[in-house]
N, CA and C atoms as a LAMMPS dump frame, in Angstrom:
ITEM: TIMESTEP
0
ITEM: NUMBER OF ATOMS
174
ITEM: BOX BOUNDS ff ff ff
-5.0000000000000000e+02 5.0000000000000000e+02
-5.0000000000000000e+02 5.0000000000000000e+02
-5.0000000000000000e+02 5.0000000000000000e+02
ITEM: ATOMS id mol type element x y z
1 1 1 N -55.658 -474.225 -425.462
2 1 2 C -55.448 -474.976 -424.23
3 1 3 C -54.988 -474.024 -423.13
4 2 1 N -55.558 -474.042 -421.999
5 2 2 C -55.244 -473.221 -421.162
6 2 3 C -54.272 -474.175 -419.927
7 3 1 N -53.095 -473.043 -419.353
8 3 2 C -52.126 -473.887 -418.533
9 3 3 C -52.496 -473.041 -417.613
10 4 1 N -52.745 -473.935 -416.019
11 4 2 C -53.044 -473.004 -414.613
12 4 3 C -51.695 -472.486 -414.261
13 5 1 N -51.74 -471.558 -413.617
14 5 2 C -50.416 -470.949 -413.349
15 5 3 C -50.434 -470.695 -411.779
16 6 1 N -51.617 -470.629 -411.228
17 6 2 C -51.684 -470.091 -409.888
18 6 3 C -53.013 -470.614 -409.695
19 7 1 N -53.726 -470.792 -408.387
20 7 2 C -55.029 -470.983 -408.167
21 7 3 C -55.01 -470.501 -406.515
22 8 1 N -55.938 -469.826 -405.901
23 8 2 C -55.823 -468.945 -404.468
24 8 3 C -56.802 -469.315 -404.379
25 9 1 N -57.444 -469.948 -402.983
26 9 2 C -58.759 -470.031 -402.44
27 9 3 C -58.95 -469.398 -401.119
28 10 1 N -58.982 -468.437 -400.717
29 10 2 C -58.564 -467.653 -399.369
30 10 3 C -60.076 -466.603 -399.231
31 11 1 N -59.829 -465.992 -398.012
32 11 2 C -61.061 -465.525 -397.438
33 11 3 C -60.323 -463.748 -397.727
34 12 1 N -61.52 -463.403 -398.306
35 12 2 C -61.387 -461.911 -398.189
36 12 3 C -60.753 -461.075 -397.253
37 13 1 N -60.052 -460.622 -397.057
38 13 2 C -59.947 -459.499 -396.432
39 13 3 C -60.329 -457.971 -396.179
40 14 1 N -60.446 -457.984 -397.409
41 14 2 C -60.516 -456.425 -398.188
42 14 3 C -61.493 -456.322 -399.058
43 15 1 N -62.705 -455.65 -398.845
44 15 2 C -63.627 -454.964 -399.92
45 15 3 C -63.86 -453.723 -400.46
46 16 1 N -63.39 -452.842 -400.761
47 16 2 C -63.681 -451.632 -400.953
48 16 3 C -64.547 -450.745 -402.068
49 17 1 N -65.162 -449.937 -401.98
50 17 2 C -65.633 -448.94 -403.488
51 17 3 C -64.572 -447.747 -403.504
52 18 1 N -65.011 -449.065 -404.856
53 18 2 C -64.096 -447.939 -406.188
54 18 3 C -65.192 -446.828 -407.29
55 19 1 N -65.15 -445.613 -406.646
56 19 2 C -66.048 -444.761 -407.326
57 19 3 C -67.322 -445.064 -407.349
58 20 1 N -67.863 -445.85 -406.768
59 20 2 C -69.615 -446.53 -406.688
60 20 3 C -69.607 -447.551 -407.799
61 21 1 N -68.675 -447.445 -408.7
62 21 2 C -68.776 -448.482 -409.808
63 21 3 C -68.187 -449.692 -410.134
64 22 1 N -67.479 -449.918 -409.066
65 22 2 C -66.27 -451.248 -408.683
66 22 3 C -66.162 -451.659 -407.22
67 23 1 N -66.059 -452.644 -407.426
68 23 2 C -65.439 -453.373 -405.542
69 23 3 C -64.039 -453.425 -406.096
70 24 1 N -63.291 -453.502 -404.773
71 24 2 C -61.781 -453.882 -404.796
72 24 3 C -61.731 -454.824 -403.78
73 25 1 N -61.446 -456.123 -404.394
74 25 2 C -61.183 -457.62 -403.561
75 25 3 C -60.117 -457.996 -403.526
76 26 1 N -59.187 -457.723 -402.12
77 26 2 C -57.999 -458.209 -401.82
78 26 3 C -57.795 -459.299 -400.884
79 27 1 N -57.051 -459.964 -400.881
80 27 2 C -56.527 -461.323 -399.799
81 27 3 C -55.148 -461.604 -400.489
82 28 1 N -54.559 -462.453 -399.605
83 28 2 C -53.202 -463 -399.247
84 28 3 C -53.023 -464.533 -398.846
85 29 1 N -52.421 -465.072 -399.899
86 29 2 C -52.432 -466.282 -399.079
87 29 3 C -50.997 -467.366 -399.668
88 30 1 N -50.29 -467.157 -398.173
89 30 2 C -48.959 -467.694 -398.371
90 30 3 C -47.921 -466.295 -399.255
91 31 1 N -47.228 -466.75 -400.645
92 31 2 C -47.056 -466.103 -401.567
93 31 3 C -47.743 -465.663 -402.036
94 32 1 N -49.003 -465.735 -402.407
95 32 2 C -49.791 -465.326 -403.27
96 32 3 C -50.509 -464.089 -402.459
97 33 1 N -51.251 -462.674 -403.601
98 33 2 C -51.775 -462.551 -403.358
99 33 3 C -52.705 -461.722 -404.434
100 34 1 N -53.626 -461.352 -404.002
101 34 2 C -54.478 -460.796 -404.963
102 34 3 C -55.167 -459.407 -404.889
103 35 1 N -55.24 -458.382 -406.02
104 35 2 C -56.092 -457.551 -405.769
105 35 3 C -57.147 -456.985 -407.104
106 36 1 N -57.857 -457.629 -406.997
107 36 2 C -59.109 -457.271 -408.468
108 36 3 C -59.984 -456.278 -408.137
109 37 1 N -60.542 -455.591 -409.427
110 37 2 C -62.037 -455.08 -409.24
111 37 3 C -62.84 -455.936 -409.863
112 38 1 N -64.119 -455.819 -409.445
113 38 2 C -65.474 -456.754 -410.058
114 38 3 C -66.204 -455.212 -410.412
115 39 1 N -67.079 -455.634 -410.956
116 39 2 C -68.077 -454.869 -410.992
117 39 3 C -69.179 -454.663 -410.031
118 40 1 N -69.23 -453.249 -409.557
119 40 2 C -70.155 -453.304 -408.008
120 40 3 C -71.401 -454.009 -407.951
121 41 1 N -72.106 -454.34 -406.983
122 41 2 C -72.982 -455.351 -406.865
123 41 3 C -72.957 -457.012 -406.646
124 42 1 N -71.323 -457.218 -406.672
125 42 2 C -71.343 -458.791 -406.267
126 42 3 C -71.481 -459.577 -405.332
127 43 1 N -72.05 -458.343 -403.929
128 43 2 C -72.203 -458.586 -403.061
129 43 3 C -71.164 -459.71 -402.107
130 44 1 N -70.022 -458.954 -402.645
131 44 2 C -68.837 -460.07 -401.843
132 44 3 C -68.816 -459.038 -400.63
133 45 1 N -67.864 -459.475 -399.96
134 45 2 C -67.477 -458.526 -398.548
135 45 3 C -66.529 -459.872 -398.012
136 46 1 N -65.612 -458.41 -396.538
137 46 2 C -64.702 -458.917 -396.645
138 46 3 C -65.451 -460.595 -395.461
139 47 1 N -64.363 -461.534 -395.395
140 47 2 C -64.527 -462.439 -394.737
141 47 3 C -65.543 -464.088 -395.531
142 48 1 N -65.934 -463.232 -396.596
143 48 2 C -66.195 -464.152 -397.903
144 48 3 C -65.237 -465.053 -398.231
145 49 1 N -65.466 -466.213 -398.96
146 49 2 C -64.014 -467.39 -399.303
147 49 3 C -64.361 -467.47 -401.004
148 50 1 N -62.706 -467.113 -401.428
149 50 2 C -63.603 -467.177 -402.96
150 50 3 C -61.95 -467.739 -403.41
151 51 1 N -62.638 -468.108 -404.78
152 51 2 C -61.235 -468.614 -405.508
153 51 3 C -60.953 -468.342 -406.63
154 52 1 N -59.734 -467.544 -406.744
155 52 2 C -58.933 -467.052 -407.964
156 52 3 C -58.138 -468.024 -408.745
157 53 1 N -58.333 -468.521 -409.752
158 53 2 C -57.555 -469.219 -411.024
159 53 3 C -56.904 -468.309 -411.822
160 54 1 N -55.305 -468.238 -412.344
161 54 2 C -54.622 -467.787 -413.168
162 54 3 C -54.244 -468.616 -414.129
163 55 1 N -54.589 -468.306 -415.077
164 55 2 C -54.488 -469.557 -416.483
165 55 3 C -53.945 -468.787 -417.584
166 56 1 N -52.787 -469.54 -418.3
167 56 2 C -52.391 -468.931 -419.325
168 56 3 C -53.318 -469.4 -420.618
169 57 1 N -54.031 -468.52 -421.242
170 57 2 C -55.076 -469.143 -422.416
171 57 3 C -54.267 -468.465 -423.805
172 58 1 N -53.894 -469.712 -424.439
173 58 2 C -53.563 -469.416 -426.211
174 58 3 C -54.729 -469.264 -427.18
C-alpha cells in the first residue's frame, strides 16, 4: 500500500544537461521543492507544468 506524502504540480523552472545523458528538472512551489534527473530526451523544458507524487511504497 502506498501512503502520498507530498504531491507538487508546478511549472518548470529549470532544465538543464547533465553530461548529454540527463535533464535536471527543478521548480518550487510554496514549501516544496524539487530537483530530479530524467533521462535525456523527455523533451520537458523550462515553463512546462508537470506533477511530482512522493509516496511511501511497502
Amino acid at each position: 500500500m502506498a501512503v502520498k506524502i507530498a504531491e507538487i504540480v508546478e511549472t518548470l523552472e529549470f532544465v538543464s544537461d547533465i553530461d548529454g545523458v540527463k535533464d535536471c528538472l527543478m521548480a518550487q512551489q510554496g514549501e516544496y521543492w524539487f530537483n530530479i534527473d530524467v533521462s535525456k530526451g523527455s523533451g520537458l523544458k523550462a515553463g512546462d507544468k508537470v506533477r511530482v507524487i512522493v509516496e511511501r511504497v511497502d
